[in-house]
C-alpha positions in Angstrom: 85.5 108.8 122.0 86.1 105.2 120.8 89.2 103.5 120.9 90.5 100.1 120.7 92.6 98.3 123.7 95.1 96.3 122.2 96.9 93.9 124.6 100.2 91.6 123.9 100.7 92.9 120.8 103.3 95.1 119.3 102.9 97.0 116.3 104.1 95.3 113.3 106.6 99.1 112.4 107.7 100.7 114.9 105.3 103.0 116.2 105.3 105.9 118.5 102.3 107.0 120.8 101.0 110.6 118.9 100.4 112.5 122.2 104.0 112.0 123.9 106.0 110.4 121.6 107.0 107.1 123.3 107.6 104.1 121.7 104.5 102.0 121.8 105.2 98.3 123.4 102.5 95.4 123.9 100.0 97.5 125.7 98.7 100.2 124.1 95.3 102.1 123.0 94.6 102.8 119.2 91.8 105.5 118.2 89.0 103.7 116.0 88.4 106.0 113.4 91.8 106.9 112.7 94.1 104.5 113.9 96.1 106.4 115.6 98.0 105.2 118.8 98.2 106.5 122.2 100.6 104.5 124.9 97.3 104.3 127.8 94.6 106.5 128.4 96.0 109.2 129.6 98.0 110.1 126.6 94.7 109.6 124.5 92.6 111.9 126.7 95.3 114.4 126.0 95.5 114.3 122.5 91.7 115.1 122.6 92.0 117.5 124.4 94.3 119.6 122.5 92.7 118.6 119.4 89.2 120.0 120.3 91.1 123.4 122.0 92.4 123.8 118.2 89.4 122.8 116.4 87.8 125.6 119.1 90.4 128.4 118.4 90.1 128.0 114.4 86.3 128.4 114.7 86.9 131.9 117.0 89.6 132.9 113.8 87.2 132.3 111.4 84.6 134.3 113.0 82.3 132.0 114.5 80.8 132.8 117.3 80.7 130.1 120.7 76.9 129.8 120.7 76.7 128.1 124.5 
């Protein structure tokens, strides 16, 4: 997980945070790879969440096996 704290800046568009849809204000957290924002940390902890539960289901779909 890498992420970028951005404080006392507003996006340029407006932007809306990608795990609870809130408009973003001056204090916000952007994902490094991606870009994506997230309104604190919370919100981007979330979205990872989810994200690696889906990437996790479409392996079981596909027929891979969870080797743990």
């Amino acid at each position: 997980m890498r992420f970028v704290l951005v404080n006392g800046r507003t996006p340029w568009l407006k932007t809306f945070c990608m795990s609870c849809c809130e408009p973003i204000h001056a204090h916000y957290l952007r994902e490094f790879s991606t870009g994506l924002p997230f309104c604190d940390h919370d919100c981007y902890a979330q979205y990872t969440e989810r994200w690696i539960e889906k990437v996790r289901q479409s392996k079981r779909s596909a027929g891979f096996e969870d080797y743990r």
